[in-house]
C-alpha positions in Angstrom: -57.9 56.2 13.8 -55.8 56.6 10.7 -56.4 54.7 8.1 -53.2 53.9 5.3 -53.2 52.5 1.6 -51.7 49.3 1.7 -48.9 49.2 -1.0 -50.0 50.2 -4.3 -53.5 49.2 -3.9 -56.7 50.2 -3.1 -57.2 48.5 0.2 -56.4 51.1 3.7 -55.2 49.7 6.8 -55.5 50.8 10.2 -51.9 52.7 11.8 -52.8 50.5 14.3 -53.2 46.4 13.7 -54.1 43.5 16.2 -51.5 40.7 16.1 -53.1 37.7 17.5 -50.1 35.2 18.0 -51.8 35.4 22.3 -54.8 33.5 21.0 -54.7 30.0 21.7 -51.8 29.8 24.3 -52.1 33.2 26.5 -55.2 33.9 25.7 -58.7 31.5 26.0 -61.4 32.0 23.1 -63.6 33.9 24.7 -60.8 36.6 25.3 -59.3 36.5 22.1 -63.1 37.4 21.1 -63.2 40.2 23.6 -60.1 41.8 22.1 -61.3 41.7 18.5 -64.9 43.3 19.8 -62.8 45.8 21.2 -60.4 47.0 18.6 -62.6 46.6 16.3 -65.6 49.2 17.8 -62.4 51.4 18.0 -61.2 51.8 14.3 -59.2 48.7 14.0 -60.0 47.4 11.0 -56.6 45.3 10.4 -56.5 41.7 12.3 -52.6 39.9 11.3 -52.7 36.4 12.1 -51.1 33.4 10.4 -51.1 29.3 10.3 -48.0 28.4 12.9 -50.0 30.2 15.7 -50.4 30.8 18.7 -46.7 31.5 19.7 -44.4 30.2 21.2 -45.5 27.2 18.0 -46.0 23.4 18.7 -47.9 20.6 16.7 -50.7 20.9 20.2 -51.0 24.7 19.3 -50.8 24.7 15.7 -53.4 26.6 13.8 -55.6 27.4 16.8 -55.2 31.1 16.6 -56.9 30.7 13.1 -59.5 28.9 14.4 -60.1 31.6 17.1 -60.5 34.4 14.4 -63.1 31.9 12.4 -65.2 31.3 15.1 -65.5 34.7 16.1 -66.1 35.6 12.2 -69.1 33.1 12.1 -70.6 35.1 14.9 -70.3 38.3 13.8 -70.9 38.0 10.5 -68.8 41.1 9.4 -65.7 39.9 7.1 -66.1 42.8 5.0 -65.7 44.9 7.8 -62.2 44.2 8.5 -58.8 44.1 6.5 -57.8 40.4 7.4 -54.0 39.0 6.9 -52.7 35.7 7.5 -49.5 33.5 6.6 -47.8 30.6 5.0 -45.2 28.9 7.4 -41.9 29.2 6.3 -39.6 26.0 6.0 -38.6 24.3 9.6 -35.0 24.6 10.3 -32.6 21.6 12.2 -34.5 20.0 15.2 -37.1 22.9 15.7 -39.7 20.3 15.6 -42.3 21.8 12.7 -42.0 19.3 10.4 -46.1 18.9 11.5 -46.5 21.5 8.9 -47.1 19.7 5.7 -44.0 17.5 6.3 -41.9 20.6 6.1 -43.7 24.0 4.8 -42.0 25.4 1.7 -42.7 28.1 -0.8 -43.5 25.6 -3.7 -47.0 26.1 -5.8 -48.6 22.9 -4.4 -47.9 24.0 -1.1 -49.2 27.9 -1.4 -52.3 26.5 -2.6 -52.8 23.8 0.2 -51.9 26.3 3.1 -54.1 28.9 2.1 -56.6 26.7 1.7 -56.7 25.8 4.5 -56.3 28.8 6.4 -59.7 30.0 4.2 -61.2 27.0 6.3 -60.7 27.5 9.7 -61.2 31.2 9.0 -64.6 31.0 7.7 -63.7 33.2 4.8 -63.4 33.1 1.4 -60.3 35.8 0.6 -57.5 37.0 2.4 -57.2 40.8 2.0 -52.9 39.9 2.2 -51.4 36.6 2.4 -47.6 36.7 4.1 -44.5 34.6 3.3 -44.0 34.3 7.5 -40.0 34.2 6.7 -37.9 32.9 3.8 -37.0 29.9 2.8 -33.8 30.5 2.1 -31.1 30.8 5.3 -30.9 34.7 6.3 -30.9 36.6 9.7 -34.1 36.6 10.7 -35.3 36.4 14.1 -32.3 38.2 15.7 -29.4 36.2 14.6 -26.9 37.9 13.1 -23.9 37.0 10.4 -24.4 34.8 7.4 -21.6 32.6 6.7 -22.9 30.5 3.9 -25.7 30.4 1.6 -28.0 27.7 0.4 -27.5 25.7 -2.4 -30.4 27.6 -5.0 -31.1 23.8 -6.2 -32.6 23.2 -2.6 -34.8 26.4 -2.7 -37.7 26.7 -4.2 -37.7 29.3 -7.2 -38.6 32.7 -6.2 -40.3 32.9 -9.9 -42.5 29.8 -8.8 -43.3 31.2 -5.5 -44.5 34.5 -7.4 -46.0 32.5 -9.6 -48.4 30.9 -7.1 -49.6 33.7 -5.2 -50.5 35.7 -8.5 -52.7 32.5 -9.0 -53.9 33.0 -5.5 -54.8 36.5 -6.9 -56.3 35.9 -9.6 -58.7 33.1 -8.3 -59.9 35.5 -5.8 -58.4 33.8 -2.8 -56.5 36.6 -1.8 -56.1 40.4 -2.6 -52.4 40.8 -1.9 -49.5 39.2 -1.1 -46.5 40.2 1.7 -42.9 39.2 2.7 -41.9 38.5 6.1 -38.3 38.7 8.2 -36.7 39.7 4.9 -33.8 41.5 4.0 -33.5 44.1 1.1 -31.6 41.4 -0.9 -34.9 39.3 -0.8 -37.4 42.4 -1.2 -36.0 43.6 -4.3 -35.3 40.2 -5.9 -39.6 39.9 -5.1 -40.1 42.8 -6.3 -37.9 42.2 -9.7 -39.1 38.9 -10.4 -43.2 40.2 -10.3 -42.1 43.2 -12.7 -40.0 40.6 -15.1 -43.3 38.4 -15.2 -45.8 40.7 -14.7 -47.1 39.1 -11.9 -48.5 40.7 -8.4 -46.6 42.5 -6.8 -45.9 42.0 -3.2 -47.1 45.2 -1.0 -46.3 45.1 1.9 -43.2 43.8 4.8 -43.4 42.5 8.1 -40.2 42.4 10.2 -39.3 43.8 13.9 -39.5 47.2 14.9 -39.0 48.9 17.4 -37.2 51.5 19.7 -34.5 48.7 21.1 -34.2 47.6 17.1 -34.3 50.4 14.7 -32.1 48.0 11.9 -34.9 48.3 9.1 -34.1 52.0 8.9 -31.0 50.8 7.1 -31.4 49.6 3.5 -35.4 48.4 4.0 -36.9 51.7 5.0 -35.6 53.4 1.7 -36.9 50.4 -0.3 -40.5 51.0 1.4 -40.3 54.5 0.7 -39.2 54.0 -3.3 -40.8 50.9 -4.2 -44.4 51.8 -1.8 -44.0 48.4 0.1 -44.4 49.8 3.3 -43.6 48.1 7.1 -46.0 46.2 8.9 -44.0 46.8 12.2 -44.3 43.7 14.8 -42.9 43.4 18.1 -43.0 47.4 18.8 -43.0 46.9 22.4 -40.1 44.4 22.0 -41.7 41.4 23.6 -43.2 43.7 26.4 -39.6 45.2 27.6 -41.1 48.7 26.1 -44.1 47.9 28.4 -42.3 49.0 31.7 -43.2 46.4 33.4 -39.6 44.3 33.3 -37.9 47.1 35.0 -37.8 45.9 38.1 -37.8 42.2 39.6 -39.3 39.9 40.6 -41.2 38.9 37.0 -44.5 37.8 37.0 -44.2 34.3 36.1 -47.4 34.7 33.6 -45.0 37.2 31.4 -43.9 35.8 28.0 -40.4 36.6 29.3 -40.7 34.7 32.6 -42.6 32.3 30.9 -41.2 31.2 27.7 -37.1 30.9 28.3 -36.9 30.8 24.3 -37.7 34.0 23.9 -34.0 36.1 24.6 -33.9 38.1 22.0 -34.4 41.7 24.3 -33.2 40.3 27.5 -29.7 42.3 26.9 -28.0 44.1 28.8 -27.6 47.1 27.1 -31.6 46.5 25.8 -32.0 47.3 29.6 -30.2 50.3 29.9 -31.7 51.8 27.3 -35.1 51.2 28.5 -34.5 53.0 31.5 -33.6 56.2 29.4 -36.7 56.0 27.2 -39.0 55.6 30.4 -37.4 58.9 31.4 -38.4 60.7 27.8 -41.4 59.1 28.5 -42.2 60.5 31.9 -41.2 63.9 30.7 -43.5 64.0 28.1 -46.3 62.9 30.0 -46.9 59.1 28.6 -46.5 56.3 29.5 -43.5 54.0 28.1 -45.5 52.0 26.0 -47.3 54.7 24.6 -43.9 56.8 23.5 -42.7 53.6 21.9 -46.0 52.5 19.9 -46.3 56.4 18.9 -43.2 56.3 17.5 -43.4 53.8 15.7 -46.6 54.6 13.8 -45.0 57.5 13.2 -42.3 56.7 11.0 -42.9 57.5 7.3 -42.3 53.7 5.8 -44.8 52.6 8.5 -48.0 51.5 6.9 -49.6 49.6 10.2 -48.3 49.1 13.9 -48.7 45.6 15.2 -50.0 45.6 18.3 -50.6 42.6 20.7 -51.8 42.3 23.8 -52.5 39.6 26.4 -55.6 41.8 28.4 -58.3 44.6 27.3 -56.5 46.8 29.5 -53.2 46.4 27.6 -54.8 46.7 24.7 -56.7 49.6 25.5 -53.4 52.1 26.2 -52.2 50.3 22.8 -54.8 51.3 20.6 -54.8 55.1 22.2 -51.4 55.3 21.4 -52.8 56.3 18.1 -53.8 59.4 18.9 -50.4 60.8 20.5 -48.1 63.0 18.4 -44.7 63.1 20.0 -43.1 66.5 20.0 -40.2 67.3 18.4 -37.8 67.8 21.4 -39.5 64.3 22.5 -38.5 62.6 19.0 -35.0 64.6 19.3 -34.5 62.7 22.7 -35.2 59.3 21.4 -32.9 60.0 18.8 -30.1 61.2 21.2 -30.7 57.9 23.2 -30.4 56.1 20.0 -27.3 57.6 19.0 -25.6 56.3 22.0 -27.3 52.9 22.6 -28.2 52.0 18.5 -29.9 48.7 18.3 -29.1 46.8 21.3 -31.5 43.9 20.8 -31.6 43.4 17.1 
């Protein structure tokens, strides 16, 4: 396993990460235990977790993953073993129901403070190695919608400066090492990133958005800024909700499968996100790996990279993730992907 300097410090990541948004809704305790004995006796150090999950979120659900990743940390006893992330919530949007979350989570200091806090709790730990703003609070396209129209009024946003603020208190209280941005765009990275160097606050190290061979859109604008500023990509969703898997290639669906069963999630069910599946599986079968594996080794490929994260529902699934480390891709397999990409460029962003 390779292991990568988070931002500009001197903590190293895994390529490869565990996402745990599973635990609690597809997976039971005792398997979401199994899958952290098992990535973890093979080199991954990096667990990603935050407070809304499991996914898809409800007020039932709500901070069991956590409290998953805490019982399994009493047991083992090895915190300092592992390179452990989690997240702050960010602000509930019309009728989506998460106003459970403190009344309505936002970025404010009193807030940070409460929510990771709390998150300490139910993970039986002391410090976060990197604490995540899960998405902004102000209106953007995140989460696959596209177009902004209008923008928030700044008086109803909480100050980026105080946000800062907070987590370098976080910081320097020695709650958490680092801090990390979430479904942002380059507008709100560099305005982070401006506002730490203006104060001389911490500076945020690292960004988690979508990735993947169906949605390559952080090549434009954010993987330059994770090159230049050393705030690399902590790539989620590189299987595209399981359509890179293979296994939604042909009907009927299992009903068990996030797709089936969760009839939010549309975000890769396109048409063209279809098509070009079936080409990739072709690269794939050409090179002698399987789908999944071409598109997770591509992926922790890429030079703004720092960590791929993975997720998986069985050990088996997680298994032929976690080798996917240890694939190179040739270069007439990486020229293919890009031919495919040239004609089908983001289809599901």
């Amino acid at each position: 396993m390779e292991y990568r300097p988070l931002g500009n410090t001197d903590i190293r990541v895994s390529a490869i990460c565990l996402g745990t948004m599973t635990f609690g809704e597809q997976n039971t305790e005792a398997e979401a235990h199994a899958q952290l004995d098992y990535a973890t006796a093979h080199g991954v150090n990096f667990i990603d977790t935050a407070e809304m999950y499991p996914v898809p979120p409800c007020r039932e659900t709500y901070t069991r993953t956590e409290q998953y990743i805490g019982s399994w940390l009493a047991k083992r006893g090895k915190r300092d073993d592992i390179i452990l992330a989690s997240k702050i919530a960010g602000p509930s949007r019309g009728n989506d129901g998460q106003d459970y979350i403190r009344g309505g989570s936002r970025f404010t200091r009193a807030q940070i403070h409460a929510a990771c806090d709390a998150s300490l709790a139910r993970l039986h730990t002391d410090y976060l190695d990197l604490y995540q703003l899960h998405w902004p609070e102000r209106r953007v396209n995140y989460f696959g919608t596209l177009g902004l129209n209008n923008l928030d009024d700044p008086a109803d946003l909480t100050p980026i400066a105080e946000t800062v603020a907070a987590l370098d208190e976080l910081v320097q209280a020695g709650k958490i090492r680092s801090y990390g941005l979430s479904n942002e765009t380059p507008w709100g990275v560099m305005t982070h990133l401006h506002e730490s160097a203006l104060s001389g606050k911490t500076r945020a190290v690292s960004v988690q958005n979508p990735y993947n061979l169906l949605n390559r859109s952080y090549e434009v604008g954010l993987a330059e800024i994770s090159l230049r500023e050393h705030i690399g990509l902590l790539a989620y969703s590189p299987l595209a909700f399981g359509l890179l898997s293979g296994k939604y290639r042909r009907l009927p669906w299992h009903q068990d499968w996030r797709i089936a069963k969760y009839s939010r999630f549309t975000r890769y069910t396109k048409p063209q996100g279809f098509a070009a599946v079936e080409r990739y599986a072709a690269v794939a079968e050409a090179a002698g790996i399987s789908l999944a594996q071409l598109a997770l080794a591509f992926v922790t490929s890429r030079p703004f990279v720092t960590s791929n994260i993975i997720g998986a529902t069985s050990l088996e699934q997680l298994a032929e993730n976690i080798a996917s480390a240890d694939i190179t891709l040739s270069d007439d397999t990486l020229a293919a992907i890009n031919a495919i990409h040239a004609e089908i460029s983001n289809p599901c962003p």
